[in-house]
MDAnalysis code that builds the backbone (N, CA, C; Angstrom):
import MDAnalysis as mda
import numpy as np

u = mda.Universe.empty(201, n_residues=67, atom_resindex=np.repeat(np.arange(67), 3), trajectory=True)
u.add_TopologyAttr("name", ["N", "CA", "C"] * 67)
u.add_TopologyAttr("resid", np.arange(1, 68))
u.add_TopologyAttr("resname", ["UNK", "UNK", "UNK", "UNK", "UNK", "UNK", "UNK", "UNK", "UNK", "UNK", "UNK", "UNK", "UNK", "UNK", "UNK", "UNK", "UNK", "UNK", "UNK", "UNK", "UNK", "UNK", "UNK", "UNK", "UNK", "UNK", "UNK", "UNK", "UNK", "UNK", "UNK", "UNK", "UNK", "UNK", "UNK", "UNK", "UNK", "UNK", "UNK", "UNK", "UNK", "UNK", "UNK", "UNK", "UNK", "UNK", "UNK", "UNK", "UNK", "UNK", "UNK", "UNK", "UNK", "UNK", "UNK", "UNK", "UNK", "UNK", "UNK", "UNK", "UNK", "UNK", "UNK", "UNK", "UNK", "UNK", "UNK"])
u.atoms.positions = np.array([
    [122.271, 90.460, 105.939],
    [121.564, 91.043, 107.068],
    [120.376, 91.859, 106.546],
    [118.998, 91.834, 106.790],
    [117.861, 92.512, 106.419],
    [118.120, 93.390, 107.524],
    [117.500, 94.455, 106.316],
    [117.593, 95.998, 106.885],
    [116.023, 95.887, 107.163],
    [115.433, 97.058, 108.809],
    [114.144, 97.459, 109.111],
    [113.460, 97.469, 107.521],
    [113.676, 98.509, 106.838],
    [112.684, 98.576, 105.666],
    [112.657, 97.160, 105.052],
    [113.429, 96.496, 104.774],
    [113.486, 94.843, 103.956],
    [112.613, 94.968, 104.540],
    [112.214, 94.427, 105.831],
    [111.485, 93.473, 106.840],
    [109.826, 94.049, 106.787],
    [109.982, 95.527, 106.594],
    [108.493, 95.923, 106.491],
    [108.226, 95.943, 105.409],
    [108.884, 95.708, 103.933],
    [108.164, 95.790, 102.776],
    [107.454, 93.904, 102.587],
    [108.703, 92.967, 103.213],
    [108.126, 91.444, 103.697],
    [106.955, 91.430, 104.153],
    [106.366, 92.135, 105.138],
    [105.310, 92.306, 106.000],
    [104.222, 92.855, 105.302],
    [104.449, 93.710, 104.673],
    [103.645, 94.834, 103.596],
    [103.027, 93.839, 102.727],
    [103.880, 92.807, 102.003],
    [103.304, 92.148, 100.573],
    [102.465, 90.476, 101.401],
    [103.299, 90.294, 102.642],
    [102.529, 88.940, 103.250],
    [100.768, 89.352, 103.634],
    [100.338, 91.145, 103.973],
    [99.415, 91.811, 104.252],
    [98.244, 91.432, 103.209],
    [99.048, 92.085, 102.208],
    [98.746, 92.238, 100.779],
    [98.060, 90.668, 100.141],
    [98.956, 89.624, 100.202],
    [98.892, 88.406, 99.897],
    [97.648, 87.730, 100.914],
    [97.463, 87.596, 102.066],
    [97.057, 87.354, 102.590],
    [95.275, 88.487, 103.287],
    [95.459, 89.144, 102.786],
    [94.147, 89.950, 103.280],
    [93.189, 89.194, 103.077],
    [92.841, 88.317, 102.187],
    [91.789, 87.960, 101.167],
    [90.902, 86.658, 102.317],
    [91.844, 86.308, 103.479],
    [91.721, 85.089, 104.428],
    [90.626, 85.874, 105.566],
    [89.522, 84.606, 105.753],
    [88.329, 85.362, 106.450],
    [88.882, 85.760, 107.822],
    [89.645, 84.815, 108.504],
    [90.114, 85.181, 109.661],
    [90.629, 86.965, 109.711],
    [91.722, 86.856, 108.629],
    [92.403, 88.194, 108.724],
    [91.348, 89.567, 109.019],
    [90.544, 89.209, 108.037],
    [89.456, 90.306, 107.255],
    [88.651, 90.323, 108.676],
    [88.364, 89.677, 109.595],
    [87.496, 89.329, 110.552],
    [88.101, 90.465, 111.065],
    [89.501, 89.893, 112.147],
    [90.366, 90.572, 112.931],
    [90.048, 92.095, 112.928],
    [90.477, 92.886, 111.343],
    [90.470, 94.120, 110.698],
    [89.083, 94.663, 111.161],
    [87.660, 94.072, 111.420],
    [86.587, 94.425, 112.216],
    [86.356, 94.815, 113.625],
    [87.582, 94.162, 114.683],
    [87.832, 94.730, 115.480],
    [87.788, 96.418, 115.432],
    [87.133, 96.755, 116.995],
    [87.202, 98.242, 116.717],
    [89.186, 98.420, 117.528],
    [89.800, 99.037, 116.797],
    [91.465, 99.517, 117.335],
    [92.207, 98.298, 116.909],
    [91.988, 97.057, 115.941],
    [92.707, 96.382, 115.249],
    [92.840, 97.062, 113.800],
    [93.904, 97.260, 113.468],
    [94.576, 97.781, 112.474],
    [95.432, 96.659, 111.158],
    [96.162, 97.463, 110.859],
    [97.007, 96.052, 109.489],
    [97.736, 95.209, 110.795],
    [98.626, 96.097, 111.323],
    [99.958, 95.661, 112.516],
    [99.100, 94.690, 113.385],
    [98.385, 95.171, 113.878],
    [97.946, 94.617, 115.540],
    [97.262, 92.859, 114.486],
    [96.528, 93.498, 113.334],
    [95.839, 92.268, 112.928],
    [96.809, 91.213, 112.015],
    [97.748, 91.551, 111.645],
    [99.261, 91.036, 111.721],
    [99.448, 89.690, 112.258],
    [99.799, 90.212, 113.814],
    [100.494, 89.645, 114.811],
    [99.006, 89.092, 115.677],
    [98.139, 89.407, 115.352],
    [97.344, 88.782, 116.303],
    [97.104, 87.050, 115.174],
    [96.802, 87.161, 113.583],
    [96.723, 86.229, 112.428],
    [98.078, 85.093, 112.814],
    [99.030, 85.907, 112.732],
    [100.523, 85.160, 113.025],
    [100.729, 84.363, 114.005],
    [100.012, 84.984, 115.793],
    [100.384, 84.560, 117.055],
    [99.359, 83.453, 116.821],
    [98.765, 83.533, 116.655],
    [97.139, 82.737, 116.883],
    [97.170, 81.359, 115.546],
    [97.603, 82.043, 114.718],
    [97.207, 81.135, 113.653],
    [96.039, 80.049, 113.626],
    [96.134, 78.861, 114.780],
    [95.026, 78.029, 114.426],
    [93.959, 78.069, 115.700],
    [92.844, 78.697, 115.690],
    [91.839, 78.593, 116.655],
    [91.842, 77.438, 117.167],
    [92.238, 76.145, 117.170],
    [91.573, 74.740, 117.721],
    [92.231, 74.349, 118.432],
    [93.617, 74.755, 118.122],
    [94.403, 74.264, 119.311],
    [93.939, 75.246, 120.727],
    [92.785, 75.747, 120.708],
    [92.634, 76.677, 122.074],
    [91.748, 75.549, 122.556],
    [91.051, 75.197, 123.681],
    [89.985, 74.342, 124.017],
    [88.765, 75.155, 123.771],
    [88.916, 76.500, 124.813],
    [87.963, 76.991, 125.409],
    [88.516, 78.821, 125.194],
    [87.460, 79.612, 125.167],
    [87.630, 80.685, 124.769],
    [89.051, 81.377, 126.534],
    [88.584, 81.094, 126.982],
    [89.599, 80.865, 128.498],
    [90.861, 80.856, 127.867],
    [91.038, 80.144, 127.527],
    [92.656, 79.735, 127.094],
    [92.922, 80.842, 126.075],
    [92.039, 80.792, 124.868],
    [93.046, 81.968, 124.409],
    [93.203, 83.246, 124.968],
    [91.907, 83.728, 125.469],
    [92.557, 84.659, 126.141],
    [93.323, 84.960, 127.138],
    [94.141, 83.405, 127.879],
    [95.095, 83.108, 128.659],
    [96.369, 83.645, 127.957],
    [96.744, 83.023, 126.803],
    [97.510, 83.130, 125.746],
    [97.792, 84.799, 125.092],
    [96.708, 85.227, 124.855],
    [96.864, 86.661, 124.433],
    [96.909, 87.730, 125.570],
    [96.938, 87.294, 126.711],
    [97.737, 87.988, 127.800],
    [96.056, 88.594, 128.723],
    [95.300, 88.410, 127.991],
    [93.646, 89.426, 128.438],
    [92.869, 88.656, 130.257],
    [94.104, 87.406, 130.373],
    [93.594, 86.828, 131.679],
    [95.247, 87.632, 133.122],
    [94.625, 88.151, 133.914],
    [95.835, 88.479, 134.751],
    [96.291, 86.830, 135.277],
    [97.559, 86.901, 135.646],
    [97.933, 85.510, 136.622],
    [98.300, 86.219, 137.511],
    [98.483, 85.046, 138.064],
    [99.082, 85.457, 140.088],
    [100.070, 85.127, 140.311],
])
């Protein structure tokens, strides 16, 4: 069973390992994207192409209300 800390030192070195990726480094330019938020936004998102249209992802990342 991984303990909370396991799981954030995992997270810590995938950060670490991975910073160097333009996407990530992009994200981190956001103004109020941080390591965390730019994390999970790298992770959720992973491949831009499967979006069509800028619409959709931000369907996906929650930034469109539905009805």
């Amino acid at each position: 069973m991984q303990t909370t800390v396991h799981i954030l030192k995992k997270l810590r070195e995938y950060v670490r390992e991975h910073r160097d990726t333009s996407v990530f480094q992009n994200l981190l330019t956001v103004p109020g994207v941080g390591l965390k938020t730019g994390l999970v936004l790298h992770t959720e998102i992973i491949d831009m192409k499967r979006f069509r249209t800028l619409d959709h992802l931000k369907s996906f990342v929650g930034l469109v209300p539905s009805t």
